[in-house]
N, CA and C atoms as a LAMMPS dump frame, in Angstrom:
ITEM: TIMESTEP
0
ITEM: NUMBER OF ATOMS
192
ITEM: BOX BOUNDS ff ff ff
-5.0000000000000000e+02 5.0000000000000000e+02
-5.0000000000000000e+02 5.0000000000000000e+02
-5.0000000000000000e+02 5.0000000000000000e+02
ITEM: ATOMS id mol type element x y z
1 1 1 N -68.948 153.014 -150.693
2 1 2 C -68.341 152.09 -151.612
3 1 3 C -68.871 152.402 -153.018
4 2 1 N -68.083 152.287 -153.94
5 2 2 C -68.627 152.791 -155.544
6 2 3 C -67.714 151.601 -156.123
7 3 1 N -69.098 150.705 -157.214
8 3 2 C -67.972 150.205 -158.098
9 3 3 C -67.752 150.887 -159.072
10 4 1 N -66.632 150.396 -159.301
11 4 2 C -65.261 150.649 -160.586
12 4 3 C -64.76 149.427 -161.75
13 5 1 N -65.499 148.327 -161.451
14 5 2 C -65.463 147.666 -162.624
15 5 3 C -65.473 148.198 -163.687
16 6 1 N -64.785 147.962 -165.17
17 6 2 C -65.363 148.752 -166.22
18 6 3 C -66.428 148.294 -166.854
19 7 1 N -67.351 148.893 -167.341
20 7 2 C -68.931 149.167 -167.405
21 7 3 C -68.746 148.087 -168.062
22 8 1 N -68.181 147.109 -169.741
23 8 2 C -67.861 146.289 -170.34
24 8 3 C -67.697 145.291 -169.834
25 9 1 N -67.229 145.2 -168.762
26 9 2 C -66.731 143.911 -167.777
27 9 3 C -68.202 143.521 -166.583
28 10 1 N -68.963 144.917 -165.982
29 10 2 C -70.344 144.292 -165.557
30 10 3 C -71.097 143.356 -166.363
31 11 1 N -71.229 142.263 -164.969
32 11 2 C -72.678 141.304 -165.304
33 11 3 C -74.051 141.598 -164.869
34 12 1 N -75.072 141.706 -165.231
35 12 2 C -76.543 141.641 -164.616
36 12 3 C -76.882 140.784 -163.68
37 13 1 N -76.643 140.075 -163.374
38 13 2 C -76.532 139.039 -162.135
39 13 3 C -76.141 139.177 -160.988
40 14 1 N -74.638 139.527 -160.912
41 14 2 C -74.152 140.238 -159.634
42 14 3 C -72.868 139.265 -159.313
43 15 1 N -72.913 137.954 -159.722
44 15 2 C -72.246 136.913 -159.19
45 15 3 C -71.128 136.754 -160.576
46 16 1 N -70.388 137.886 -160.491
47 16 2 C -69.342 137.975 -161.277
48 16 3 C -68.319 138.029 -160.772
49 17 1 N -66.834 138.114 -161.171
50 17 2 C -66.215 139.303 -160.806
51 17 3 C -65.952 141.149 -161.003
52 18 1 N -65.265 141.437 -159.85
53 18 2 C -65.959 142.861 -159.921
54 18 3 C -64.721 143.774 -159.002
55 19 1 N -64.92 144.728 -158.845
56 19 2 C -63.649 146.028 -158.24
57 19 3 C -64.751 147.15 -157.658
58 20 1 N -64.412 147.166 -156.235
59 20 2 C -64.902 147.981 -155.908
60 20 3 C -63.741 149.248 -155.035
61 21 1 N -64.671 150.112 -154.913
62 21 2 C -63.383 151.158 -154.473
63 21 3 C -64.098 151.691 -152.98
64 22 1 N -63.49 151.541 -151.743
65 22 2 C -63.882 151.381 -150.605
66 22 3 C -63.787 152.713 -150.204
67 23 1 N -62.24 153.119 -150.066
68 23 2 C -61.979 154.312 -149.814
69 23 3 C -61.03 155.062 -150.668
70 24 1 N -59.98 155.663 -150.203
71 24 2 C -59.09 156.527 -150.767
72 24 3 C -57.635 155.349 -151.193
73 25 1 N -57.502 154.781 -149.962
74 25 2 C -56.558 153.477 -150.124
75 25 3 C -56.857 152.246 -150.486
76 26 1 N -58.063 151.681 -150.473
77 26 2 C -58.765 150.477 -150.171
78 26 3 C -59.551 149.722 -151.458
79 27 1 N -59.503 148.569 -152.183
80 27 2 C -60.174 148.536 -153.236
81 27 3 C -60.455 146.773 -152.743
82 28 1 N -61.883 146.745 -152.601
83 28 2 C -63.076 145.163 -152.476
84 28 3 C -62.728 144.465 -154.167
85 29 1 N -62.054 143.343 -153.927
86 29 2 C -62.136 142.78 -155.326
87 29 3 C -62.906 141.256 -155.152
88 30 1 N -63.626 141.26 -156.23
89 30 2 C -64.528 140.136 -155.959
90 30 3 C -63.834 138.712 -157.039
91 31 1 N -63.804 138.184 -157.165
92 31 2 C -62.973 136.994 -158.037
93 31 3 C -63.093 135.835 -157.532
94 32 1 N -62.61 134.777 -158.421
95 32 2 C -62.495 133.324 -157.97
96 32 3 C -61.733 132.837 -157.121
97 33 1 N -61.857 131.596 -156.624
98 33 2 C -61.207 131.135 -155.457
99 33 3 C -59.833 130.433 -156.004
100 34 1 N -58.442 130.419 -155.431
101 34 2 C -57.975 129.966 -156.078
102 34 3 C -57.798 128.425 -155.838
103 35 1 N -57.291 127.374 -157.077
104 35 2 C -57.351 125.941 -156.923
105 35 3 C -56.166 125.473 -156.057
106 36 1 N -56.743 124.592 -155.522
107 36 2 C -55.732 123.935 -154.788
108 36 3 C -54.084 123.838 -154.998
109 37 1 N -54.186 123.798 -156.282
110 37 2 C -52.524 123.584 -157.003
111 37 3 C -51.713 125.337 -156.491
112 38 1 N -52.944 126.157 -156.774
113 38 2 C -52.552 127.164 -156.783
114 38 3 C -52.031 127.969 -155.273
115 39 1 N -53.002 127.68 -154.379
116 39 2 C -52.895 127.705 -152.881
117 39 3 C -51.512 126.725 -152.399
118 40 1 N -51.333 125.779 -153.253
119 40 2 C -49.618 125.566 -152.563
120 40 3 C -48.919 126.506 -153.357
121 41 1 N -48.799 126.933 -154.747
122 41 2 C -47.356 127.533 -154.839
123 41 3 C -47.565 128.896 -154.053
124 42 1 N -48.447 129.348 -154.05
125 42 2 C -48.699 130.196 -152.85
126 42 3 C -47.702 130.693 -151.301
127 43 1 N -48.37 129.397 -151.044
128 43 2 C -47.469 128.752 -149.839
129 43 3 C -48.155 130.011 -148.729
130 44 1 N -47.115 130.024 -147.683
131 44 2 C -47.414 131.191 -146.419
132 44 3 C -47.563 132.297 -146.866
133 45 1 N -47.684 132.936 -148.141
134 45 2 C -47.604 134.328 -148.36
135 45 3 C -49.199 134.732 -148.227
136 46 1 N -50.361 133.789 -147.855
137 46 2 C -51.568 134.564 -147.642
138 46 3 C -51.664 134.503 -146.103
139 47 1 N -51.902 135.415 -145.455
140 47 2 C -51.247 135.862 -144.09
141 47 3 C -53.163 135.085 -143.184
142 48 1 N -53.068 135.03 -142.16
143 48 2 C -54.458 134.838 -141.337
144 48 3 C -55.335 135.913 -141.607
145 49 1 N -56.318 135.608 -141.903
146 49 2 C -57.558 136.332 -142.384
147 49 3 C -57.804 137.314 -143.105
148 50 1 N -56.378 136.881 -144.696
149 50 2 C -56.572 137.278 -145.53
150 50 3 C -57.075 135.684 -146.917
151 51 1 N -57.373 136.395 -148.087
152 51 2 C -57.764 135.473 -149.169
153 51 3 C -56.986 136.037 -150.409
154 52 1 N -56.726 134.946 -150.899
155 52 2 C -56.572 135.328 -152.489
156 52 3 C -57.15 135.504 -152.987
157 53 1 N -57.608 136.064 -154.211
158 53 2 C -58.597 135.383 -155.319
159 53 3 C -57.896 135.772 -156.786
160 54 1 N -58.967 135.307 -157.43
161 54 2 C -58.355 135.53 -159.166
162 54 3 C -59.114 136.374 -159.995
163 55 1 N -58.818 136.796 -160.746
164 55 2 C -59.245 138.05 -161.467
165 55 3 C -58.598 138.347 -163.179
166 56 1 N -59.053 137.959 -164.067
167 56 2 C -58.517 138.757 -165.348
168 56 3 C -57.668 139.8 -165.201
169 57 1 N -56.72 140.365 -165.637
170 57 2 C -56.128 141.371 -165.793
171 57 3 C -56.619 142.626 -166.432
172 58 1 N -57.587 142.138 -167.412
173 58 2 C -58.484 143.321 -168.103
174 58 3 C -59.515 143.949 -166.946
175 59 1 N -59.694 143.463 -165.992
176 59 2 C -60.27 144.284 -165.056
177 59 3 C -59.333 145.846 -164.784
178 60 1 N -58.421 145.825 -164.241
179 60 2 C -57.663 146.801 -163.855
180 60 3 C -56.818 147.936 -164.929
181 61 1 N -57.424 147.358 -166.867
182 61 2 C -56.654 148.208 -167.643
183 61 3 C -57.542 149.247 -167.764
184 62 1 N -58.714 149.538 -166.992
185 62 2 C -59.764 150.719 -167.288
186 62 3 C -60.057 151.38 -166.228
187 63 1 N -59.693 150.62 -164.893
188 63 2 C -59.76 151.304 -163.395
189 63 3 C -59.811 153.179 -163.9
190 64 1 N -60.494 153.826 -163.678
191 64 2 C -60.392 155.41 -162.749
192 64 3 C -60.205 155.505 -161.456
């Protein structure tokens, strides 16, 4: 696993959000939970023993 956050976007703490790159297909994203309001418009589209989460968009404009 290697993160890929951009270096600008790391916290020293750890308890941020963050992008990690697992494999060739696969990318660990770490983010907030989403709010309740948000989990209904949602609705069934988060499948069994998957999660949402939330994330800035400026995370992914520096991805390699």
């Amino acid at each position: 696993m290697r993160e890929i956050t951009p270096k600008k976007l790391r916290c020293a703490w750890g308890s941020c959000p963050g992008v990690f790159e697992i494999d060739d297909e696969n990318l660990l994203i770490v983010g907030k939970e989403l709010t309740p309001e948000l989990k209904e418009q949602i609705g069934s589209r988060v499948g069994k023993g998957e999660y949402a989460i939330i994330i800035k968009k400026v995370f992914f404009s520096e991805l390699k």
